[in-house]
C-alpha positions as CSV (number, residue, x, y, z in Angstrom):
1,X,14.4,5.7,-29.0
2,X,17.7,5.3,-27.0
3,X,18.7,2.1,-25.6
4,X,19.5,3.2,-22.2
5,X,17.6,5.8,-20.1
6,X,16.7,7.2,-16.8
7,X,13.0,7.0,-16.1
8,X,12.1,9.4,-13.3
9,X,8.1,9.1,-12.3
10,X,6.0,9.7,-10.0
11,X,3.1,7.3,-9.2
12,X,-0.4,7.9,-7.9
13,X,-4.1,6.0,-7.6
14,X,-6.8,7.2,-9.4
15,X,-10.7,5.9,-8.3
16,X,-11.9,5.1,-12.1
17,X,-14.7,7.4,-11.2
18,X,-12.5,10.2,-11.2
19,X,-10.7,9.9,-14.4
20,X,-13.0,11.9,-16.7
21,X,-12.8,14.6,-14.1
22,X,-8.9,14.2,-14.3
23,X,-8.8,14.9,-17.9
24,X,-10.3,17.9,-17.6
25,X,-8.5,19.5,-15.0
26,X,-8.2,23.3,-15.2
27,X,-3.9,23.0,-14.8
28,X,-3.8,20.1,-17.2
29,X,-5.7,21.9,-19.9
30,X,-3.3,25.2,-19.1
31,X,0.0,22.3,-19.6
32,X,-1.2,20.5,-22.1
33,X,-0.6,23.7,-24.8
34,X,-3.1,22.4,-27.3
35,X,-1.9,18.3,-27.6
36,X,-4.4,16.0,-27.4
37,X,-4.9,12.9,-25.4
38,X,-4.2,9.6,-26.9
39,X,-5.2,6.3,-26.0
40,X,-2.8,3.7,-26.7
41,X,-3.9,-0.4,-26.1
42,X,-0.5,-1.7,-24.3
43,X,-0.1,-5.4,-23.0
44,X,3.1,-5.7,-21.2
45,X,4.4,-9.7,-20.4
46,X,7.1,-10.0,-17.7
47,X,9.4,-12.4,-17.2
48,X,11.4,-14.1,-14.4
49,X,12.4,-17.1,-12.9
50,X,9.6,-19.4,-10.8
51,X,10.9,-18.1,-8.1
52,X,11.3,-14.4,-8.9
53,X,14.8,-14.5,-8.1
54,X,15.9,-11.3,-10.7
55,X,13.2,-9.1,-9.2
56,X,14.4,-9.9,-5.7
57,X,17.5,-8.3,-7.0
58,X,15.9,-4.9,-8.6
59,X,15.7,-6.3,-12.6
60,X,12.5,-7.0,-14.3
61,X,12.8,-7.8,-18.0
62,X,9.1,-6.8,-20.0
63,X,8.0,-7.6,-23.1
64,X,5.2,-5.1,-24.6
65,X,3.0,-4.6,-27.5
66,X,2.2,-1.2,-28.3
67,X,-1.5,-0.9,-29.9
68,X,-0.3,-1.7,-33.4
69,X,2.8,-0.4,-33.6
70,X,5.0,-3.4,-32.7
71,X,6.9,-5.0,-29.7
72,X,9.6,-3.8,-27.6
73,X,11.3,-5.7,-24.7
74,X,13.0,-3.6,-21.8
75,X,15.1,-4.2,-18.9
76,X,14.6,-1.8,-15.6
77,X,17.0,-1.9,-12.7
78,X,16.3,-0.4,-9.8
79,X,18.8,1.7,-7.5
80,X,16.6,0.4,-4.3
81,X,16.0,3.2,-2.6
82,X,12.6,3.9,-0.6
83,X,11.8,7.6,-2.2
84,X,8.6,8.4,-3.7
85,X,10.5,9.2,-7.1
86,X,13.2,5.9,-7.3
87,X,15.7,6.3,-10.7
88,X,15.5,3.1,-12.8
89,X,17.9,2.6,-15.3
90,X,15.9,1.5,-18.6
91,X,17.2,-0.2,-21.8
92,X,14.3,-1.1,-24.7
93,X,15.0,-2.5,-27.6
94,X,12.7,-3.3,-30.7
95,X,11.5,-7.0,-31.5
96,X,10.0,-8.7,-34.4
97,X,7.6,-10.3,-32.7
98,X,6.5,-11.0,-29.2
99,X,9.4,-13.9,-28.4
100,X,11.6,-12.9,-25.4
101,X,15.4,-12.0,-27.0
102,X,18.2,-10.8,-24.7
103,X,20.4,-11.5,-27.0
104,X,18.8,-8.1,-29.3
105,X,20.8,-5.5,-26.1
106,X,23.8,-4.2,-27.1
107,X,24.7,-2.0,-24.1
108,X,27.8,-2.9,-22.2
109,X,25.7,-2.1,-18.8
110,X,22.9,-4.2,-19.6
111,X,24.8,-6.7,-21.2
112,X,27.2,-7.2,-17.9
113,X,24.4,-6.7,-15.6
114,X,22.2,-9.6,-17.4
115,X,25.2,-11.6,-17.3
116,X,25.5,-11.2,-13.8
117,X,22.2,-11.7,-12.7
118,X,20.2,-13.7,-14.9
119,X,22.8,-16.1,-17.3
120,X,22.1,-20.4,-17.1
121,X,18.4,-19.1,-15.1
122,X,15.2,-20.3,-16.4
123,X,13.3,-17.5,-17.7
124,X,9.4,-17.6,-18.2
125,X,6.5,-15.5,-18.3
126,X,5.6,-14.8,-15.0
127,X,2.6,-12.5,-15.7
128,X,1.2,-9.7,-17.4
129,X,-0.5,-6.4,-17.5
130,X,-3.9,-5.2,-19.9
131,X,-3.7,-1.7,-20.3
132,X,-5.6,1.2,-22.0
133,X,-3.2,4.1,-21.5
134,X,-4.3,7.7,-22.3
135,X,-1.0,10.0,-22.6
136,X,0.1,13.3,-23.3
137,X,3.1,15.4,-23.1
138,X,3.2,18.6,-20.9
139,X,5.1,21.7,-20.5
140,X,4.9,22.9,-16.6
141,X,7.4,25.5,-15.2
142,X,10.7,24.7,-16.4
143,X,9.9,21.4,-17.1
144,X,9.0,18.3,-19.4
145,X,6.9,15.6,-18.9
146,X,4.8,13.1,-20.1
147,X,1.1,12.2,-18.2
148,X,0.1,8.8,-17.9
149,X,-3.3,7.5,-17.2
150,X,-3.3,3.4,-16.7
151,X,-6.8,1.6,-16.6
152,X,-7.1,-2.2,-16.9
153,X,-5.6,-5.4,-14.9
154,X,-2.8,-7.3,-14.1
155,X,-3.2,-11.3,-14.3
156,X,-1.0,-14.2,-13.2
157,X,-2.4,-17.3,-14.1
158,X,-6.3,-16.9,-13.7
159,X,-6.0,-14.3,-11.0
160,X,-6.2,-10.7,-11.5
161,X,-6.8,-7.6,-10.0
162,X,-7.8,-4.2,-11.4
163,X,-5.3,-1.1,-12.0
164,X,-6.1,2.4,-12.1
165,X,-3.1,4.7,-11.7
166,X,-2.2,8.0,-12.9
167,X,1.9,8.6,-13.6
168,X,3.9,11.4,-14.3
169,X,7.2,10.6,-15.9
170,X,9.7,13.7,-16.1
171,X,11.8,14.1,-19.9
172,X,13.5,17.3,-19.0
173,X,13.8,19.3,-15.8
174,X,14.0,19.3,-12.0
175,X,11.7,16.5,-10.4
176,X,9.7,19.1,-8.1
177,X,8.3,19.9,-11.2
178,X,6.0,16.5,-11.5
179,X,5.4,16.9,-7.5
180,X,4.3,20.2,-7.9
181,X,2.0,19.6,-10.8
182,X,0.9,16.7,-9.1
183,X,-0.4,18.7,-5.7
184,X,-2.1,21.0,-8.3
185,X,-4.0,18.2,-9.7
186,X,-5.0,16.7,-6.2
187,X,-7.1,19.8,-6.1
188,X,-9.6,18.7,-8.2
189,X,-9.6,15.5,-8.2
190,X,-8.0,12.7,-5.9
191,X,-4.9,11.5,-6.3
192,X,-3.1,8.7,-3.7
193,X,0.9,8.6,-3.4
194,X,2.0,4.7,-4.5
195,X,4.7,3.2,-4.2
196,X,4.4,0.1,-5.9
197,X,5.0,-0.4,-9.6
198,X,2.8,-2.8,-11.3
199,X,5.7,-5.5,-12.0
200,X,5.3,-5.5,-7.4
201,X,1.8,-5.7,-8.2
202,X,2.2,-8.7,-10.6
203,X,5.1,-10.8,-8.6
204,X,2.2,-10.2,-5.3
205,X,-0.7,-11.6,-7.7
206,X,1.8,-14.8,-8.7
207,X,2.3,-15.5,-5.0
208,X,-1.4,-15.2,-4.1
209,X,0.4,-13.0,-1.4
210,X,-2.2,-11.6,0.9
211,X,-1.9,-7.9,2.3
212,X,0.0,-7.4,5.7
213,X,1.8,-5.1,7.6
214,X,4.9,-3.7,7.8
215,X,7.4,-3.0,10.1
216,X,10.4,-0.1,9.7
217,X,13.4,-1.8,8.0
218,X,16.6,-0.4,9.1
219,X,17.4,3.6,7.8
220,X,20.1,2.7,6.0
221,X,22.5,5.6,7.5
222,X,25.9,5.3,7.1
223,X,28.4,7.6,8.4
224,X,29.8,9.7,5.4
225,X,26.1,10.6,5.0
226,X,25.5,14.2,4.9
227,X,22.9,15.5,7.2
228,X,20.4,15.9,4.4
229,X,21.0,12.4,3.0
230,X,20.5,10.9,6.3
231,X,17.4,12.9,6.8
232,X,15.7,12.4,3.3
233,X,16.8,8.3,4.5
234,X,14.3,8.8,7.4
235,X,11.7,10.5,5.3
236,X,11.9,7.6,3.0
237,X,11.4,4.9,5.5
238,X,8.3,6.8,7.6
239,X,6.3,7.0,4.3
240,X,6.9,3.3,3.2
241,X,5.6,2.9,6.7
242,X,2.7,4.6,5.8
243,X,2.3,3.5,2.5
244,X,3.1,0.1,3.4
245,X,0.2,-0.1,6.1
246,X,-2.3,1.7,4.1
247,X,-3.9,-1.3,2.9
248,X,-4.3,-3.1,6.4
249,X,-6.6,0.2,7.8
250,X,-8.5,0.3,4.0
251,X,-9.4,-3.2,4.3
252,X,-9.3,-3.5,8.0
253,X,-7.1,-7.0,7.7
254,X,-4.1,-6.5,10.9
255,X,-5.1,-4.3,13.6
256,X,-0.9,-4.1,13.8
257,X,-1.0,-2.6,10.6
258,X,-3.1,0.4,11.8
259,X,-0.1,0.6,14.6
260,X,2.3,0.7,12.1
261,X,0.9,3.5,10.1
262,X,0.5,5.3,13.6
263,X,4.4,4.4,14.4
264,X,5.2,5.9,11.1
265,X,3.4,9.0,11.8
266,X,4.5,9.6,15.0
267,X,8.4,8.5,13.8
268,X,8.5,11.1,11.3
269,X,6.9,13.7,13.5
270,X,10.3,13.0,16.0
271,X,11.9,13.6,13.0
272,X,10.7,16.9,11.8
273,X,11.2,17.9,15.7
274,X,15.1,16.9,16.0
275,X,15.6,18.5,13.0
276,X,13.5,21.6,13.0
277,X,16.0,24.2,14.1
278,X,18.2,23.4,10.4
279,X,15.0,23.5,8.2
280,X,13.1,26.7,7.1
281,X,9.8,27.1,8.4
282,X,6.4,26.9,6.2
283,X,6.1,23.4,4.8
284,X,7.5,21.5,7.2
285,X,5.4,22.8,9.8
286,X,2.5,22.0,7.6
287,X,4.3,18.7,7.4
288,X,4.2,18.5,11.2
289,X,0.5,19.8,11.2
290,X,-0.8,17.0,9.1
291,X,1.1,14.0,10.6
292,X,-0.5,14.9,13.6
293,X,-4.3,15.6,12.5
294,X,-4.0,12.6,10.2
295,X,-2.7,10.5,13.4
296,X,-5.8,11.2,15.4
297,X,-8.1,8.7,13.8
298,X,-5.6,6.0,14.1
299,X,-4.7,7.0,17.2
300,X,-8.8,5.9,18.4
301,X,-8.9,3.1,16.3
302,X,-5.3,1.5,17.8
303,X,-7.1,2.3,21.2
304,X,-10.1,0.0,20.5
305,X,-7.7,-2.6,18.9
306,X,-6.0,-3.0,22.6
307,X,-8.7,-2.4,24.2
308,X,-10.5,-5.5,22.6
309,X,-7.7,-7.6,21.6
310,X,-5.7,-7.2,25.0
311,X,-7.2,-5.4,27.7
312,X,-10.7,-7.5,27.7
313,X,-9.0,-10.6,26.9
314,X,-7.1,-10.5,30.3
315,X,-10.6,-9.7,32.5
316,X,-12.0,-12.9,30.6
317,X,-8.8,-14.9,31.1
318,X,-9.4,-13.5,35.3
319,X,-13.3,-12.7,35.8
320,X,-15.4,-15.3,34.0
321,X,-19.2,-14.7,33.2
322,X,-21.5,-17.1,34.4
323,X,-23.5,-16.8,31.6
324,X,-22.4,-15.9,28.0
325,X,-24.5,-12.3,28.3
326,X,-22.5,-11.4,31.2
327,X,-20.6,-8.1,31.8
328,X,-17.7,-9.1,29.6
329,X,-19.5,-9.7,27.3
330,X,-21.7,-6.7,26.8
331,X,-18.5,-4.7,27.3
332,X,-17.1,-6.5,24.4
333,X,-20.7,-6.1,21.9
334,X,-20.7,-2.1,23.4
335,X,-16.5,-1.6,22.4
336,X,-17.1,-3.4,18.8
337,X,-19.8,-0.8,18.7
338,X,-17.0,1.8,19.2
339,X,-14.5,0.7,17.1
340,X,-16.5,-0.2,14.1
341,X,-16.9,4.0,14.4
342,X,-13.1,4.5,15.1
343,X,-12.8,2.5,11.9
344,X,-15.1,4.8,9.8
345,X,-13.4,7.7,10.8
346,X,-9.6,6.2,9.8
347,X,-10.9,5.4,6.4
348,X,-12.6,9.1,5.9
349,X,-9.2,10.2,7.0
350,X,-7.2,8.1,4.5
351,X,-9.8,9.6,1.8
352,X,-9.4,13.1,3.1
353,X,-7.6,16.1,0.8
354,X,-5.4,16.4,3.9
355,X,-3.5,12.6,4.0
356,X,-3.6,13.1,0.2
357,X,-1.5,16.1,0.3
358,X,0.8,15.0,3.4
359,X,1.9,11.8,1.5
360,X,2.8,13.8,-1.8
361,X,5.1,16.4,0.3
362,X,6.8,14.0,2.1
363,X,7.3,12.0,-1.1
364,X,8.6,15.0,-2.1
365,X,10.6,15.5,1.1
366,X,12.3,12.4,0.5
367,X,12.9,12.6,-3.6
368,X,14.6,15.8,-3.5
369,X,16.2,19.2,-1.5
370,X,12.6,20.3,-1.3
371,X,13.6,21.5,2.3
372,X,15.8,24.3,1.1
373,X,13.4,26.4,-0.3
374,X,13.8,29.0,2.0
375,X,16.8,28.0,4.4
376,X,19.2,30.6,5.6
377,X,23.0,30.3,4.9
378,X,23.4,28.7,8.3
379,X,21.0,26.1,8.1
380,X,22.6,25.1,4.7
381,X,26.1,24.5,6.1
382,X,24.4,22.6,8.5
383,X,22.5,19.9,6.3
384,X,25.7,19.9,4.3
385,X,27.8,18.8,7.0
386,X,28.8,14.7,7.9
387,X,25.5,13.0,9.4
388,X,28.0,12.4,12.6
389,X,28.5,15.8,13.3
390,X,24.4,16.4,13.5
391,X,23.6,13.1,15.1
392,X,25.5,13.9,18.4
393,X,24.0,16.7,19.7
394,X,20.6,15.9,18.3
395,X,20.8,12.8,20.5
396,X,22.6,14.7,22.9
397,X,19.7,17.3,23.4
398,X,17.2,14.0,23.3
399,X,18.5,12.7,25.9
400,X,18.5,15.9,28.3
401,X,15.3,16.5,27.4
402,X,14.8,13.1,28.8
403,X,17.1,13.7,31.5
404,X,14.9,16.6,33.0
405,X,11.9,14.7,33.9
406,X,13.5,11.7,34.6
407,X,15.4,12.9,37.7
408,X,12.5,13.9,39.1
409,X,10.2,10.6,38.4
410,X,9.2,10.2,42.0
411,X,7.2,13.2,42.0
412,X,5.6,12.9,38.8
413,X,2.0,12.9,38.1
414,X,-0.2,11.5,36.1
415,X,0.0,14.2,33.3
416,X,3.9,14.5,33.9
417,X,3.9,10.7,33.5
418,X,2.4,11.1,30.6
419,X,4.6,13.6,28.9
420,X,7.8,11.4,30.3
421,X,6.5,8.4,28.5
422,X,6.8,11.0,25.1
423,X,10.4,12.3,25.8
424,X,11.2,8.7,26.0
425,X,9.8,7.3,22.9
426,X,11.2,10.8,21.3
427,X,14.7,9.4,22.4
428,X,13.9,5.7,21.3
429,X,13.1,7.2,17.8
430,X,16.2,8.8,17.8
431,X,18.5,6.6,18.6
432,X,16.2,4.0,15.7
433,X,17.3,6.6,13.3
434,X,20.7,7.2,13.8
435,X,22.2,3.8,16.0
436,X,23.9,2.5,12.2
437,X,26.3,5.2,12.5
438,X,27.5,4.2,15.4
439,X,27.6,0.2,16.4
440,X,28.7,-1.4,19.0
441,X,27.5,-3.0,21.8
442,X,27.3,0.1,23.4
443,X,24.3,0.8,21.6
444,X,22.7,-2.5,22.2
445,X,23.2,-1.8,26.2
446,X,21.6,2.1,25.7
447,X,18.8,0.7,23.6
448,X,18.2,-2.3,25.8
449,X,17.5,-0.3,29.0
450,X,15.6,2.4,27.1
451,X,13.3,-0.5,26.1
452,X,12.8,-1.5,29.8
453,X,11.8,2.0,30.5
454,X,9.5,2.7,27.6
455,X,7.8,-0.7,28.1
456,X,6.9,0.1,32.0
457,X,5.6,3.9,31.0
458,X,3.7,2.0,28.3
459,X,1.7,-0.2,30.6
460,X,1.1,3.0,32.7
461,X,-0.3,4.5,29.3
462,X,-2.4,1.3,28.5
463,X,-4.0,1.9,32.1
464,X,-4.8,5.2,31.2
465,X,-6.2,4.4,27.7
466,X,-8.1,1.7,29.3
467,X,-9.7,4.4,31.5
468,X,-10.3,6.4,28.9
469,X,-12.1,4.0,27.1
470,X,-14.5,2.7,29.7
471,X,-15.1,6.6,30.6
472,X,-16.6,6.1,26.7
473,X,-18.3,3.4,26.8
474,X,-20.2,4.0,30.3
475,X,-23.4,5.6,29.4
476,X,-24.3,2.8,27.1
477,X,-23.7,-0.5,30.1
478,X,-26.4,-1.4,31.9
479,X,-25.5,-2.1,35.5
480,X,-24.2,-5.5,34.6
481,X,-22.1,-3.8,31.9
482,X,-20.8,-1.5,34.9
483,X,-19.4,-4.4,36.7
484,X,-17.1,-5.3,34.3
485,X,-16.0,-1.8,34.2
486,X,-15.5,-2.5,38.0
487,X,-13.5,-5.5,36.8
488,X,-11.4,-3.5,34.4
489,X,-10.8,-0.7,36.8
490,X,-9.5,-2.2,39.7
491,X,-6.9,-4.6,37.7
492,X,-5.5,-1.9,35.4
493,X,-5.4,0.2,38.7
494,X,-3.4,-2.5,40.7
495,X,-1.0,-3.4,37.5
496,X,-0.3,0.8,37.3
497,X,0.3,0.9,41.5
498,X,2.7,-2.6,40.6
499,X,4.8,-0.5,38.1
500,X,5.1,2.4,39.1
501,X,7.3,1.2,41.8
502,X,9.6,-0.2,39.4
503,X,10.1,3.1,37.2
504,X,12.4,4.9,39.5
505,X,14.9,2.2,39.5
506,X,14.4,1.2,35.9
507,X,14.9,4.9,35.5
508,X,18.4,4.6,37.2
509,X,19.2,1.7,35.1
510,X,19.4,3.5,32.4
511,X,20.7,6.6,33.8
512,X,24.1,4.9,34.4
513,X,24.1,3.4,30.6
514,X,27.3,5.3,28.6
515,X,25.5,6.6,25.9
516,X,26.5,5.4,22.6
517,X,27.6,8.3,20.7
518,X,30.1,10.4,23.1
């Protein structure tokens, strides 16, 4: 084995249920070319400081014992980025035994890069992973790579937790290779995109860190990006939106999370929009089709969440019950009712063949040019050219679209309210993904009124969501349970009537605001 390599994998969750059915896929059995699957017994120790400070900085150093073959102690760095399919440099080494040695690397890069990062630092065993892996090699298409299946735990101290996870780590070829192999597997059993490596895993379980949700980070665009770069960036950051919230709606911890996931969504869908005209059609409308039908189920479930957790709370803070069965209250009992179902239906969806596929392609949007399968000559030159030369009329055309509705707020209704409060948010989104490039205080004055407008069209909407709800949970109130629809009605009503006649002005607020990129 060399010293230094690139690993290259793809990660997935496997239900333990569905292994056996895994291994006997009709594509694996086709790839596999006679080898048979082995089972190999690896325990993996990692290492750090007390406070984890080398991992902060992308370097976990592992010490493993293969079955019976011996130990081996590795260094990984990551290059940070966000894709489904990150590069990590590796450098292994063999050991005598299981004691931790740096000093056994001879690689300049590792060598300088352990120097700079971990030299004079208390290094201990942090915690460790129990493995029964069952590998094989496979030929598929053009390419070569080796299939992974990981079953056992990860401890820290005496906590653990239980790993099942399916890998697909590329030797030789083009990456779409292990994405493409992997969507043909998904159709038989499956298979959930992850992001997280085990050593996150691990350094989580050390911190008894509890699940929470997760907000975008910056895109990261800078301005010699090309177009395709700076769109893969946004890819990138919507799915570790999605990913990253996942766990919230699963075990139904942060009713934020479940907005997240649904800002993610609906982020990457203004994202396929501002970019459609330079991408070839086929997957990336299928792209579009599944954000949106996966979005639907959190879509109700982030309705009951505001419904309960701020729309009710107000008319209780306002209308108190005399007694503690009053209207509020069975308004409350009937709209747990309703969101206990809103629930059910966001974790069928996360289970569904269709979320399973959508996070694989836009993993695969995000690792690689998977976009140009198909794209003309023009759309090429296009995605090839400087970010800044895209970004301007993309936020250009945003902002008319904007424009058109806008001018005529006055006369708006309900509906074209409706669809105002979506070319806005489609103009926040875009200015989220590509403000970086730009700076200035310029864009903190845009940004700043655009807020002011989106937040007044998004009380209008929580009026209207309100009334939607309450249209639902109608037939089940008894004619106490009507009053507090009464109650809910008439305040949301007055608070709509008390902002709408703020909108026009905010509207020319922002009208005036230079926008940040001419």
């Amino acid at each position: 084995m060399a010293e230094k390599q690139i690993e290259i994998e793809l990660k997935m969750r496997i239900d333990p249920k569905h292994v056996n059915r895994l291994k006997q896929a009709p594509v694996l059995r086709e790839v596999k070319e006679g080898r048979r699957l082995t089972t190999t017994q690896l325990v993996s120790i990692y290492y750090d400081t007390s406070k984890l400070s080398l991992s902060r900085k992308g370097l976990a150093i592992r010490v493993r014992k293969k079955g019976t073959t011996g130990w081996e102690q590795t260094v990984k760095a990551s290059n940070g980025l966000r894709a489904a399919l990150p590069e990590r440099q590796e450098w292994t080494v063999e050991l005598d035994d299981g004691a931790l040695d740096l000093s056994k690397f001879t690689d300049d890069d590792v060598l300088a890069l352990l120097d700079k990062l971990a030299k004079n630092k208390k290094i201990d065993r942090i915690f460790e992973t129990d493995l029964a892996r069952t590998s094989v090699d496979l030929g598929y298409r053009d390419a070569v790579m080796e299939l992974a299946i990981d079953q056992g735990v990860v401890r820290a101290g005496s906590r653990e937790a239980p790993i099942s996870e399916v890998e697909l780590e590329l030797k030789e070829g083009h990456p779409a290779a292990l994405f493409d192999l992997a969507l043909e597997l998904q159709r038989t059993v499956p298979l959930y995109l992850s992001l997280r490596s085990k050593a996150s895993r691990g350094r989580s379980l050390y911190f008894d860190e509890q699940p929470t949700f997760y907000r975008a980070d910056p895109v990261g665009l800078e301005a010699d990006m090309s177009a395709e770069e700076a769109f893969r960036a946004v890819i990138a950051q919507g799915l570790a939106m999605i990913l990253g919230n996942e766990g919230c709606v699963r075990q139904d911890l942060h009713p934020e999370g479940c907005h997240q996931m649904r800002v993610g969504m609906r982020r990457l869908r203004v994202a396929f929009s501002l970019f459609r005209h330079n991408l070839p059609e086929g997957e990336a409308v299928l792209i579009r089709r599944l954000l949106k039908s996966c979005a639907k189920e959190l879509d109700a479930l982030r309705d009951w969440d505001v419904f309960l957790d701020e729309t009710l709370p107000a008319i209780e803070y306002r209308f108190h019950d005399k007694d503690e069965n009053g209207p509020n209250a069975e308004l409350r009992k009937a709209a747990e009712e309703q969101r206990a179902l809103a629930l059910k239906g966001a974790i069928a969806m996360l289970e569904s063949s269709d979320y399973q596929q959508l996070c694989l392609l836009l993993g695969a949007w995000s690792s690689y040019s998977r976009w140009a399968s198909g794209a003309s000559a023009t759309q090429m030159r296009a995605m090839s050219s400087p970010i800044v030369d895209l970004a301007e009329p993309l936020l250009e055309k945003a902002r008319k679209r904007m424009a058109k509705r806008g001018s005529k707020v006055a006369d708006l209704s309900i509906a074209g309210l409706h669809a105002w409060r979506l070319d806005v948010k489609h103009m926040r989104y875009a200015c989220d993904f590509f403000y970086e490039i730009y700076g200035g205080k310029s864009v903190k004055k845009f940004s700043s009124s655009l807020a002011e407008l989106q937040d007044i069209l998004g009380q209008l909407n929580d009026a209207a969501v309100a009334e939607n709800r309450l249209l639902i949970l109608q037939p089940t109130l008894s004619k106490q349970g009507l009053i507090g629809v009464g109650r809910i009605a008439g305040w949301y009503g007055a608070r709509a009537d008390y902002r709408l006649q703020g909108i026009a002005s905010a509207w020319k607020a922002f009208d005036k605001q230079k926008p940040f990129w001419r």
